[in-house]
Every structure is written in structure tokens, then in C-alpha cells.
PDB file of N, H, CA, C and O in Angstrom:
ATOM      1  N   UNK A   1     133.679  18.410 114.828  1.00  0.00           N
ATOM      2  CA  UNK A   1     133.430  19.016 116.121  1.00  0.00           C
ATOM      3  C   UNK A   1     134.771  19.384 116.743  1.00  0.00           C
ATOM      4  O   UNK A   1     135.738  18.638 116.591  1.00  0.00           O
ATOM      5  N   UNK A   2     134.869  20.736 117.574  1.00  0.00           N
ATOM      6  H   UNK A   2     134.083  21.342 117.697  1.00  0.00           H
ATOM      7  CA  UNK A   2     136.067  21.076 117.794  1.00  0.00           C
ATOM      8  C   UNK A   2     135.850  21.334 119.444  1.00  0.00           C
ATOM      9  O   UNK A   2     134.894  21.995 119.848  1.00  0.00           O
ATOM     10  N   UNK A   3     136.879  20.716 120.383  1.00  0.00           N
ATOM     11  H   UNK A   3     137.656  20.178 120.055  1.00  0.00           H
ATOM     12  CA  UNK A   3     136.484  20.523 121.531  1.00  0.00           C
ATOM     13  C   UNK A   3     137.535  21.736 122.064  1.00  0.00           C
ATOM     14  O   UNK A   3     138.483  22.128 121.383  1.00  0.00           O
ATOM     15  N   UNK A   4     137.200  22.255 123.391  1.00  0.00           N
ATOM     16  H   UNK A   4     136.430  21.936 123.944  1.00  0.00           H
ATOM     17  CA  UNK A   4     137.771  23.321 123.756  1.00  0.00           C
ATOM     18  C   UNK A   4     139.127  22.284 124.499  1.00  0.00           C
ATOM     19  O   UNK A   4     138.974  21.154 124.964  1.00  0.00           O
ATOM     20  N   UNK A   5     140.712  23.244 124.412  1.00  0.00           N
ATOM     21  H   UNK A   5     140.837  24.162 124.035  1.00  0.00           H
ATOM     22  CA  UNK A   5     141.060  22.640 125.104  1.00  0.00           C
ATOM     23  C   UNK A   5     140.903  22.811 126.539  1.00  0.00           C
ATOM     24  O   UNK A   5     140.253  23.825 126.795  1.00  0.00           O
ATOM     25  N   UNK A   6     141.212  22.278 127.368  1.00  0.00           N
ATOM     26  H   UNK A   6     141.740  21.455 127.159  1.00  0.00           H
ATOM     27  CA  UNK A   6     141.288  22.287 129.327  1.00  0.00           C
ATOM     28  C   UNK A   6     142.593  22.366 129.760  1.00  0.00           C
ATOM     29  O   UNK A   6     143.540  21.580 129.725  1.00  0.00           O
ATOM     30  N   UNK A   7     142.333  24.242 130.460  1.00  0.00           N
ATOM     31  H   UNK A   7     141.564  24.881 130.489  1.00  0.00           H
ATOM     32  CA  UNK A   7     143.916  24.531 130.877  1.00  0.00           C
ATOM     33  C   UNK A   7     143.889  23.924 132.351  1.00  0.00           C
ATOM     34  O   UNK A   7     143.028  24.201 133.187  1.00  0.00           O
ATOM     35  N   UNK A   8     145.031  22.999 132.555  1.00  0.00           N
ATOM     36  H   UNK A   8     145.730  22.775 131.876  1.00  0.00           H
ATOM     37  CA  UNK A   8     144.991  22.704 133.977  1.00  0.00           C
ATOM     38  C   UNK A   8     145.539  23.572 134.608  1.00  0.00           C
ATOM     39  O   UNK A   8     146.214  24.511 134.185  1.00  0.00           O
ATOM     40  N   UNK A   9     145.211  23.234 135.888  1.00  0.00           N
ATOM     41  H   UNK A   9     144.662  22.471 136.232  1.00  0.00           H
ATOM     42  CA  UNK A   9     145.590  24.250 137.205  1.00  0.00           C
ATOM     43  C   UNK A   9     147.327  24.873 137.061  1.00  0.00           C
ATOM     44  O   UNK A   9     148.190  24.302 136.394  1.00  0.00           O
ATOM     45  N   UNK A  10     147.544  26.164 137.861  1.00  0.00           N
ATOM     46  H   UNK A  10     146.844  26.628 138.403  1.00  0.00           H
ATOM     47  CA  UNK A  10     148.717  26.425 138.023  1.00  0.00           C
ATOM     48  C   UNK A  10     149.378  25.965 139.473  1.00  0.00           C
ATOM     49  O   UNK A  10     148.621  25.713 140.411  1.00  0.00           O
ATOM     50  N   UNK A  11     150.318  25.899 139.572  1.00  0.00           N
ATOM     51  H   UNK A  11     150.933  26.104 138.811  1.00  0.00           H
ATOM     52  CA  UNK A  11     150.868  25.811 140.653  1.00  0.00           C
ATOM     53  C   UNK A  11     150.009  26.382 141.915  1.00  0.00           C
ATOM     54  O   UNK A  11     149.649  25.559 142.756  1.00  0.00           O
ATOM     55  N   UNK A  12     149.694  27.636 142.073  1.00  0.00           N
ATOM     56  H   UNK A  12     149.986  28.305 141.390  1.00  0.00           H
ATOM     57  CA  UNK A  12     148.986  28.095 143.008  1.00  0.00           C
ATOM     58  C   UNK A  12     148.029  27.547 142.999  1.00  0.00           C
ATOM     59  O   UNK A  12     147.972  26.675 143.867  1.00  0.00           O
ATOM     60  N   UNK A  13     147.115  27.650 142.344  1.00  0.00           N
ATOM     61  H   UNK A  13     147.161  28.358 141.640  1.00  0.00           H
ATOM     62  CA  UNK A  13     145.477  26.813 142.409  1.00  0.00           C
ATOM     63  C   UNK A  13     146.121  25.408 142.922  1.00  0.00           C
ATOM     64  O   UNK A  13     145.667  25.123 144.030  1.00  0.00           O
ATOM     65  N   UNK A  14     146.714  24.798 142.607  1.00  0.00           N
ATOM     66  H   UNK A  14     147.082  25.030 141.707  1.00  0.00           H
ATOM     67  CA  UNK A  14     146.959  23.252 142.975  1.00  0.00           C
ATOM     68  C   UNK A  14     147.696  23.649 144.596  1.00  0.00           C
ATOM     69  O   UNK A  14     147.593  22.790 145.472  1.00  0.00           O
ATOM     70  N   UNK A  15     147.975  24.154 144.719  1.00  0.00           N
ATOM     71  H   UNK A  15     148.059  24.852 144.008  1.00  0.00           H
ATOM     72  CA  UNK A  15     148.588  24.466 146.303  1.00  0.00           C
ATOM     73  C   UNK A  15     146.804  24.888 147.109  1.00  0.00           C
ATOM     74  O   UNK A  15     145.929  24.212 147.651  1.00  0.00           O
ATOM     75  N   UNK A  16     146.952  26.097 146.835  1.00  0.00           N
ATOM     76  H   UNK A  16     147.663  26.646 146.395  1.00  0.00           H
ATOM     77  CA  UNK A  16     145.412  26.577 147.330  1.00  0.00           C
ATOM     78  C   UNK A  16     144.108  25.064 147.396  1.00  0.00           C
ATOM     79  O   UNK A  16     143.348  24.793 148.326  1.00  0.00           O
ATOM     80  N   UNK A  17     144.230  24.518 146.391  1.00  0.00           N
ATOM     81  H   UNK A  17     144.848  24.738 145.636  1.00  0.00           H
ATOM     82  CA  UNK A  17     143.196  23.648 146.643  1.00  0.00           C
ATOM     83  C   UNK A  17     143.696  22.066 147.676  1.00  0.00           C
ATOM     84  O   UNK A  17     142.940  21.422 148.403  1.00  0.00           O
ATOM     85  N   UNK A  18     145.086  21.813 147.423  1.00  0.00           N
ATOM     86  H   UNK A  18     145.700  22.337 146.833  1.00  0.00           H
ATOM     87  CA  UNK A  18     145.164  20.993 148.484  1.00  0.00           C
ATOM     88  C   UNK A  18     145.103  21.675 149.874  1.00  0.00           C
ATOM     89  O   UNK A  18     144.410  21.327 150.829  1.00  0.00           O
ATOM     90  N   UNK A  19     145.665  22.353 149.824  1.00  0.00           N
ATOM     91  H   UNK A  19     146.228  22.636 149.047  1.00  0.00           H
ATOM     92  CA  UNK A  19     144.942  23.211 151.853  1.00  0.00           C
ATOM     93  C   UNK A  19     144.489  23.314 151.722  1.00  0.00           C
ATOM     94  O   UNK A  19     144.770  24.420 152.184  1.00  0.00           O
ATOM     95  N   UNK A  20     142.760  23.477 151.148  1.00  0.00           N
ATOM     96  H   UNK A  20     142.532  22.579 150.773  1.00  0.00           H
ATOM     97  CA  UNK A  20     141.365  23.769 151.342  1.00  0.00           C
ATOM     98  C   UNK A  20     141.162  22.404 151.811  1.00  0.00           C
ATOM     99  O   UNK A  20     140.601  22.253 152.897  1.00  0.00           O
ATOM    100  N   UNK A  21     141.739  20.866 150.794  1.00  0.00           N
ATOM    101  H   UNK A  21     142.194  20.989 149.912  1.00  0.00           H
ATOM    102  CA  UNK A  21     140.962  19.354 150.996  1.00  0.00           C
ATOM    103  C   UNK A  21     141.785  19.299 152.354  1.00  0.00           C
ATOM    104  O   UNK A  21     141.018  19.436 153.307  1.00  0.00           O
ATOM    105  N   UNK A  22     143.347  19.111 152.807  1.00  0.00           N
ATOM    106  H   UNK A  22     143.971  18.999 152.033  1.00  0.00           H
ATOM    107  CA  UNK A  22     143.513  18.881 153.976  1.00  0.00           C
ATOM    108  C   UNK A  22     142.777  20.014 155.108  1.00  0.00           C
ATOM    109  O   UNK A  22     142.322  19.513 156.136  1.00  0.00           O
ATOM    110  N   UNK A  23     142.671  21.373 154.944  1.00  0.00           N
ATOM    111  H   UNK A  23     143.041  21.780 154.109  1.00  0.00           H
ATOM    112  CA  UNK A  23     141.759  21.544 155.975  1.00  0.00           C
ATOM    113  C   UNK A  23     140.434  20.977 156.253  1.00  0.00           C
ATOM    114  O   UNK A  23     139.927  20.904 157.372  1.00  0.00           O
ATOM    115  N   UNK A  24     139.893  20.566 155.109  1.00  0.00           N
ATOM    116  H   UNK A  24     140.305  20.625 154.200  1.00  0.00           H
ATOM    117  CA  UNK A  24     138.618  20.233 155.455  1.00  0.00           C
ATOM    118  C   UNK A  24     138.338  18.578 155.743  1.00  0.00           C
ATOM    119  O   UNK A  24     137.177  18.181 155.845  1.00  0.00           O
ATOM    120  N   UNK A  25     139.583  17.567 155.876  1.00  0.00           N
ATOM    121  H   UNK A  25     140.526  17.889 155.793  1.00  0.00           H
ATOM    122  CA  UNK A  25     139.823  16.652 155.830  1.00  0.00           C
ATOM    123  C   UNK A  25     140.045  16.666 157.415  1.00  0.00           C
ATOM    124  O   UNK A  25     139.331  16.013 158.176  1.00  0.00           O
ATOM    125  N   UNK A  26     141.238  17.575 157.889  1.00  0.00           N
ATOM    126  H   UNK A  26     141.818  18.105 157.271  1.00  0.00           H
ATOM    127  CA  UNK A  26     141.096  17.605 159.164  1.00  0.00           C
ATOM    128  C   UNK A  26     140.052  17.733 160.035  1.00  0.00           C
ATOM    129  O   UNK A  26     139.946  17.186 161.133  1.00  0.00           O
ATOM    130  N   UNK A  27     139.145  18.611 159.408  1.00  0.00           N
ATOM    131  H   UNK A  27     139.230  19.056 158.516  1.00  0.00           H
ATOM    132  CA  UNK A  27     137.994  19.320 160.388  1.00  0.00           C
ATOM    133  C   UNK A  27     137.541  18.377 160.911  1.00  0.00           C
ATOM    134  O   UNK A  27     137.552  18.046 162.097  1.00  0.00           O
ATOM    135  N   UNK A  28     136.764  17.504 159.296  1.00  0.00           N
ATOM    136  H   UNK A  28     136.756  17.772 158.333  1.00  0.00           H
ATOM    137  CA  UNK A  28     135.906  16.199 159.578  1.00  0.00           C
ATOM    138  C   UNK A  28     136.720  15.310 159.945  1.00  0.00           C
ATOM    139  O   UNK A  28     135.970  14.334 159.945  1.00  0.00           O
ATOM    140  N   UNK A  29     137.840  14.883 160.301  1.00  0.00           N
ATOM    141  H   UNK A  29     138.449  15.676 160.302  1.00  0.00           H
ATOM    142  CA  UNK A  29     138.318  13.696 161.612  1.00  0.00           C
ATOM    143  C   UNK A  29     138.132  14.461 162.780  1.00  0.00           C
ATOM    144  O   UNK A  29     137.736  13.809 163.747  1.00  0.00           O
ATOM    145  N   UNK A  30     138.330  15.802 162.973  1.00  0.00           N
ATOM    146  H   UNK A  30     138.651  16.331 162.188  1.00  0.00           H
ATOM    147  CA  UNK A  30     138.088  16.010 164.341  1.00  0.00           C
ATOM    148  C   UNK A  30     137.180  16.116 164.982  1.00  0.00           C
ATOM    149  O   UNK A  30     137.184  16.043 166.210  1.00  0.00           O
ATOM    150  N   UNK A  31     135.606  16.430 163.831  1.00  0.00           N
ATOM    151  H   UNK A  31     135.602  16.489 162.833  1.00  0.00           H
ATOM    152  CA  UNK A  31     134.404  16.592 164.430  1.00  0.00           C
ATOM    153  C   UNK A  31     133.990  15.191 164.409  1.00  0.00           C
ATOM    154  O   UNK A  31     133.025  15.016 165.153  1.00  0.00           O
ATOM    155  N   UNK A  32     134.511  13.802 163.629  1.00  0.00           N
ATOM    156  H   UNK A  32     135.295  13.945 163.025  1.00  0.00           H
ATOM    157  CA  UNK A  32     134.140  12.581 164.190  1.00  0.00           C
ATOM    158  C   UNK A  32     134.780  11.685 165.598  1.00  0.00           C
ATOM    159  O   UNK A  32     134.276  10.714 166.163  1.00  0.00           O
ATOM    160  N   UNK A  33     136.165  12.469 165.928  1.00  0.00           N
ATOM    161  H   UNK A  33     136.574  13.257 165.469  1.00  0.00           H
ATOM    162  CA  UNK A  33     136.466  12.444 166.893  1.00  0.00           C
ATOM    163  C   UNK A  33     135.863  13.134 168.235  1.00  0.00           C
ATOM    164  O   UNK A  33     136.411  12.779 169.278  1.00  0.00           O
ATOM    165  N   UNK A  34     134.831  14.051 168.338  1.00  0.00           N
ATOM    166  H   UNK A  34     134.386  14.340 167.491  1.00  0.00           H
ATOM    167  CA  UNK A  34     134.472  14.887 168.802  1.00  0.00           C
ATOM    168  C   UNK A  34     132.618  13.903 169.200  1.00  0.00           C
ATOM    169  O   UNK A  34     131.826  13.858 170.142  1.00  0.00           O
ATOM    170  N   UNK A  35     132.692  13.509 168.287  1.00  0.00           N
ATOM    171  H   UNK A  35     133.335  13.546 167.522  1.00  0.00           H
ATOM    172  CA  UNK A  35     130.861  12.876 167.905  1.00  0.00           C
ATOM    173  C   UNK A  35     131.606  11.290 168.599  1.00  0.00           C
ATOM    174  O   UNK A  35     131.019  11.089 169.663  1.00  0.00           O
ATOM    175  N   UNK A  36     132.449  10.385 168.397  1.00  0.00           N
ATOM    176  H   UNK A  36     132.926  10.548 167.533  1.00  0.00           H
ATOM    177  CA  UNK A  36     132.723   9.763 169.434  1.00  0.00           C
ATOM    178  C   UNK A  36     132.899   9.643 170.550  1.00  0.00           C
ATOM    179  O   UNK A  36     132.423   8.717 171.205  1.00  0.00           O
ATOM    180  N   UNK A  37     133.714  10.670 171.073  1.00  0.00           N
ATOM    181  H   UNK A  37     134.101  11.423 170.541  1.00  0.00           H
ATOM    182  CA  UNK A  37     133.987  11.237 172.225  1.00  0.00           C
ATOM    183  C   UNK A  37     132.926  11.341 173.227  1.00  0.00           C
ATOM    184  O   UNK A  37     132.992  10.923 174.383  1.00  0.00           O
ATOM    185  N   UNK A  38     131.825  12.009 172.605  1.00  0.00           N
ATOM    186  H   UNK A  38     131.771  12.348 171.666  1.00  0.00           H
ATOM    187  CA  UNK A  38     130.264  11.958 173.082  1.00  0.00           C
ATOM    188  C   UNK A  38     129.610  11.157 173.704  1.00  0.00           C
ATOM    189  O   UNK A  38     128.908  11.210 174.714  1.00  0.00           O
ATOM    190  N   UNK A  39     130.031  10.066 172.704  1.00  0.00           N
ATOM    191  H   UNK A  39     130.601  10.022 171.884  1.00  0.00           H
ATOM    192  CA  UNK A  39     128.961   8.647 173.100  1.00  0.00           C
ATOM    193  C   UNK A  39     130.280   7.889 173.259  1.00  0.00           C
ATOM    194  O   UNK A  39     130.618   7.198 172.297  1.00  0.00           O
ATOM    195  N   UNK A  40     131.156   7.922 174.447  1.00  0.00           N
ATOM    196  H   UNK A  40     130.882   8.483 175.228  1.00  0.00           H
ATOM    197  CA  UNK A  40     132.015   6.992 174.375  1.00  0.00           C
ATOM    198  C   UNK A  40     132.443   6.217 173.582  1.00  0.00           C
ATOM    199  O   UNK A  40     132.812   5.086 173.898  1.00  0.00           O
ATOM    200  N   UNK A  41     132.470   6.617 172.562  1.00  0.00           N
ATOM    201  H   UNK A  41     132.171   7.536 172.305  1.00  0.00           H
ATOM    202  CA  UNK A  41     132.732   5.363 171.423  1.00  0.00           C
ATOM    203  C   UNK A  41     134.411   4.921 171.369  1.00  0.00           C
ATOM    204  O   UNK A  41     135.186   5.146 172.299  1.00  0.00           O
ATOM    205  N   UNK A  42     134.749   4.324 170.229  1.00  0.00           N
ATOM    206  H   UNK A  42     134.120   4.141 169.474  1.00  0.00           H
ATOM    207  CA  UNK A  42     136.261   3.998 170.384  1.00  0.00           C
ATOM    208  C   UNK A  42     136.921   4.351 168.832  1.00  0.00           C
ATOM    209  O   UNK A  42     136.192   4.212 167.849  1.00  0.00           O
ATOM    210  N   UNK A  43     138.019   4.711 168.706  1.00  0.00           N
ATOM    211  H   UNK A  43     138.612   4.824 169.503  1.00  0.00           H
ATOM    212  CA  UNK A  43     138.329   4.537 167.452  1.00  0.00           C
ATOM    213  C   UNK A  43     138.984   3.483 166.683  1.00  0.00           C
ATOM    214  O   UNK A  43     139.770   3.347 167.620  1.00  0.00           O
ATOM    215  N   UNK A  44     139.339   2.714 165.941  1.00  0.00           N
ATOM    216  H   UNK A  44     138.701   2.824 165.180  1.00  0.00           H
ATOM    217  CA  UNK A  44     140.076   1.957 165.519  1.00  0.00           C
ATOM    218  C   UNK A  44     141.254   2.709 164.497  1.00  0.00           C
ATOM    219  O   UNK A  44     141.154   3.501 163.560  1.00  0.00           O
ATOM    220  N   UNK A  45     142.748   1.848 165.369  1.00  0.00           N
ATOM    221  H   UNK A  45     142.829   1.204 166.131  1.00  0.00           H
ATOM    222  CA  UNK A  45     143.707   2.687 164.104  1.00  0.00           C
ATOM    223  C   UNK A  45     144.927   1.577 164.186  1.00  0.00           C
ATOM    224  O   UNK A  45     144.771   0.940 165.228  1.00  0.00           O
ATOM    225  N   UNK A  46     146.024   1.142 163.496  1.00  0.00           N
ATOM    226  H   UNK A  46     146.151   1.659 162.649  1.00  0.00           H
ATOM    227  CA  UNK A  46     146.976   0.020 162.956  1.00  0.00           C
ATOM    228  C   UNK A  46     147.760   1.077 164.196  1.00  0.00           C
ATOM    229  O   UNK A  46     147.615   2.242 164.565  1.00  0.00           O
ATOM    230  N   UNK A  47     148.594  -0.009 164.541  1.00  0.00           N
ATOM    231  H   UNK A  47     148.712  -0.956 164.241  1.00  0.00           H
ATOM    232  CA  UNK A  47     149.653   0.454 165.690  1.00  0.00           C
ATOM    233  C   UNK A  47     151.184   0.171 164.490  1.00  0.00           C
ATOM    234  O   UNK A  47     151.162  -0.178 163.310  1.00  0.00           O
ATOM    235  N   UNK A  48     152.265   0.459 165.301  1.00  0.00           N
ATOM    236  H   UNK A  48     152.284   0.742 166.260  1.00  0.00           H
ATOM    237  CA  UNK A  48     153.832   0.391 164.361  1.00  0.00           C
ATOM    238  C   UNK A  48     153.409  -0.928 163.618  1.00  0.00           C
ATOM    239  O   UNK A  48     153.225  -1.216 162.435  1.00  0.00           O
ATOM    240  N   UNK A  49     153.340  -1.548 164.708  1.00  0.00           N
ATOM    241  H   UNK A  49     153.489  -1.314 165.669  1.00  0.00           H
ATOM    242  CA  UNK A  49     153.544  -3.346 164.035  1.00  0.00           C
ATOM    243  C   UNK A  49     152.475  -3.527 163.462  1.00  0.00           C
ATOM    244  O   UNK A  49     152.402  -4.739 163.257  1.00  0.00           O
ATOM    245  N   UNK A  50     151.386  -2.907 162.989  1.00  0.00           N
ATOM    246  H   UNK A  50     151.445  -1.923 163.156  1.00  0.00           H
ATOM    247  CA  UNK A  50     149.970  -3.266 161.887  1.00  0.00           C
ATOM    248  C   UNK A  50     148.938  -3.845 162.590  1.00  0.00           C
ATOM    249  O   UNK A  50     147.850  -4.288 162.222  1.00  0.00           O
ATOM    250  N   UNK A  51     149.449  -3.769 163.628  1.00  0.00           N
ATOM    251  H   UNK A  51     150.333  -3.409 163.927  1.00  0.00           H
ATOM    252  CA  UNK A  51     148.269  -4.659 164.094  1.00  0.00           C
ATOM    253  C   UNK A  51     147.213  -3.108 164.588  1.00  0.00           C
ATOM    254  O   UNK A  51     147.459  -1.916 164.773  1.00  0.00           O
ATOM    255  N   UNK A  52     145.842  -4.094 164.650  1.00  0.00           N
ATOM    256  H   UNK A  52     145.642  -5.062 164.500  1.00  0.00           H
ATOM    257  CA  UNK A  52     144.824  -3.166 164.965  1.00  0.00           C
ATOM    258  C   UNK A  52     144.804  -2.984 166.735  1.00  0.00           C
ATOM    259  O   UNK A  52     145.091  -3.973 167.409  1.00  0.00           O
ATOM    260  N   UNK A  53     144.466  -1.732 167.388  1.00  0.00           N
ATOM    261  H   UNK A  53     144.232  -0.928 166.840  1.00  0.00           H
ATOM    262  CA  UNK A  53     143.954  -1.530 168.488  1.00  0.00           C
ATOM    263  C   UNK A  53     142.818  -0.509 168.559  1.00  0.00           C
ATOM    264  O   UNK A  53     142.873   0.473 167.819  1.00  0.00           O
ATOM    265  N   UNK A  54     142.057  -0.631 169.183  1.00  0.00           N
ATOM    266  H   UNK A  54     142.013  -1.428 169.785  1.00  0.00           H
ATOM    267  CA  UNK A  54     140.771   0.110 169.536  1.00  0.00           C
ATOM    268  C   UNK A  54     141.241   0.939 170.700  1.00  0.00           C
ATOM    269  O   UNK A  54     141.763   0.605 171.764  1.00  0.00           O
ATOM    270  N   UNK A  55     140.942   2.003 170.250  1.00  0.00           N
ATOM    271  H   UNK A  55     140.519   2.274 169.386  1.00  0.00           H
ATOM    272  CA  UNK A  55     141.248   3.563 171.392  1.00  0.00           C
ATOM    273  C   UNK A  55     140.388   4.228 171.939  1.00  0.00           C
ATOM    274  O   UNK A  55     140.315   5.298 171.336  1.00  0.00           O
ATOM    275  N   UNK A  56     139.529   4.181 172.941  1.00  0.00           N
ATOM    276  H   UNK A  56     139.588   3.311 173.431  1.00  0.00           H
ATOM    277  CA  UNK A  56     139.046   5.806 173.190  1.00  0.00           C
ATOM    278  C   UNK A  56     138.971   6.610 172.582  1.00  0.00           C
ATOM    279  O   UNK A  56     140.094   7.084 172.409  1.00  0.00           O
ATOM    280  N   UNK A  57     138.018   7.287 171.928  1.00  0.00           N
ATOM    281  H   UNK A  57     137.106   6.901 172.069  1.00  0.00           H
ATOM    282  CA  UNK A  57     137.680   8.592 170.895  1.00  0.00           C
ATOM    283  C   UNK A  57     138.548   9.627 171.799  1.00  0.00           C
ATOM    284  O   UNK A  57     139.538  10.200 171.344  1.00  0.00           O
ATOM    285  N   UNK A  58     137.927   9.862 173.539  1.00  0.00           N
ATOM    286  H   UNK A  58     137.122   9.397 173.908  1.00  0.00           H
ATOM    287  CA  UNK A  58     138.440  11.058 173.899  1.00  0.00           C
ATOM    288  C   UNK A  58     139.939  10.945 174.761  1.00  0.00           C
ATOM    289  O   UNK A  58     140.285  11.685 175.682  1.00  0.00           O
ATOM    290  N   UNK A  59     140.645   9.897 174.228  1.00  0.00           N
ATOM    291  H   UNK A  59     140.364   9.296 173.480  1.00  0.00           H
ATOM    292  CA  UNK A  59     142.055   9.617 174.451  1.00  0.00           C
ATOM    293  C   UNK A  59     142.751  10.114 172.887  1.00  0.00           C
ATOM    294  O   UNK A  59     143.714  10.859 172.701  1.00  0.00           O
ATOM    295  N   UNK A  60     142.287   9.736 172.345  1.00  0.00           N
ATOM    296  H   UNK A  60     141.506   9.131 172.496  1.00  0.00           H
ATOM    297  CA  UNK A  60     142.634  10.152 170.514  1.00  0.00           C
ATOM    298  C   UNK A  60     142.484  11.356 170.740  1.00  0.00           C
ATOM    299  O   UNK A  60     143.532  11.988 170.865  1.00  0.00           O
ATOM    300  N   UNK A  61     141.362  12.017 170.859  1.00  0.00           N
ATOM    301  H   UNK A  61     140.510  11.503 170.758  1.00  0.00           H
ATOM    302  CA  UNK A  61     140.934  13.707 171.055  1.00  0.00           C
ATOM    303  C   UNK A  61     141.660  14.614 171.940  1.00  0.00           C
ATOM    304  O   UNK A  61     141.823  15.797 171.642  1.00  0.00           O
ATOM    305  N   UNK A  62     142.174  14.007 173.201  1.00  0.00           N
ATOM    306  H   UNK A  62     142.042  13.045 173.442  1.00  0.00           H
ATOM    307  CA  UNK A  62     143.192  14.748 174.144  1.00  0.00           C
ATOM    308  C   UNK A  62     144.550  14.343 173.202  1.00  0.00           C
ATOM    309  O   UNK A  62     145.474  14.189 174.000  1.00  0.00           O
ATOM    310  N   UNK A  63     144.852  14.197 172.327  1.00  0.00           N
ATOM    311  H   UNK A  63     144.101  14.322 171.679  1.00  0.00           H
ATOM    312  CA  UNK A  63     146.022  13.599 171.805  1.00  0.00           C
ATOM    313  C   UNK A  63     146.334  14.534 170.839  1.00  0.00           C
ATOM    314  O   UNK A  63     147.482  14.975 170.794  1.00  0.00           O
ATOM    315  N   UNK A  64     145.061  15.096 169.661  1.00  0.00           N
ATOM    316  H   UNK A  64     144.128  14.738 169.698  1.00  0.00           H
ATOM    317  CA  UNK A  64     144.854  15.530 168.753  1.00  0.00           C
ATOM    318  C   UNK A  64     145.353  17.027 168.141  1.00  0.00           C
ATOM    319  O   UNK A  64     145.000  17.383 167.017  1.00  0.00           O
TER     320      UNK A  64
END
């Protein structure tokens, strides 16, 4: 059995497709920032020193 080989991506395709995942990576934090924001919710994120603090969605979102 003779298997085809698999040309990987070129430079461009590998550029082009990481800005497609970070745009669409961004979108969806901002539309869950957006869906918090809503219902007052809070976000959780590590501060310098690691430690955890809970934020305001629409303090994160005016930030954003």
C-alpha cells in the first residue's frame, strides 16, 4: 500500500490561518465578555503576583 505524501502548509497559509484562530479567539472572549456584562457576572483572571481576583465583566469590557 502506497500512502500519499502530506504537503504541509507554506509560510502564508500558516500566517493566514493563525489570524483567522486569533481573530476568532478574540471575538469569542469578547462576546463572553459582552454575555457577562449582561448579567452582571464577574470574570476571573491571575493578577502580577498569581494570585486570583474576580473582576466585573463590564470593568474588563470598558478595558478591552
Amino acid at each position: 500500500m502506497v500512502l500519499a505524501k502530506r504537503q504541509l502548509m507554506s509560510d502564508k497559509e500558516y500566517k493566514e490561518l493563525d489570524q483567522k484562530l486569533d481573530k476568532g479567539l478574540k471575538l469569542a472572549q469578547r462576546r463572553m465578555l459582552e454575555e457577562k456584562a449582561l448579567h452582571n457576572g464577574t470574570v476571573v483572571v491571575s493578577n502580577a503576583e498569581g494570585k486570583i481576583e474576580y473582576i466585573p465583566a463590564k470593568e474588563v469590557l470598558a478595558s478591552y
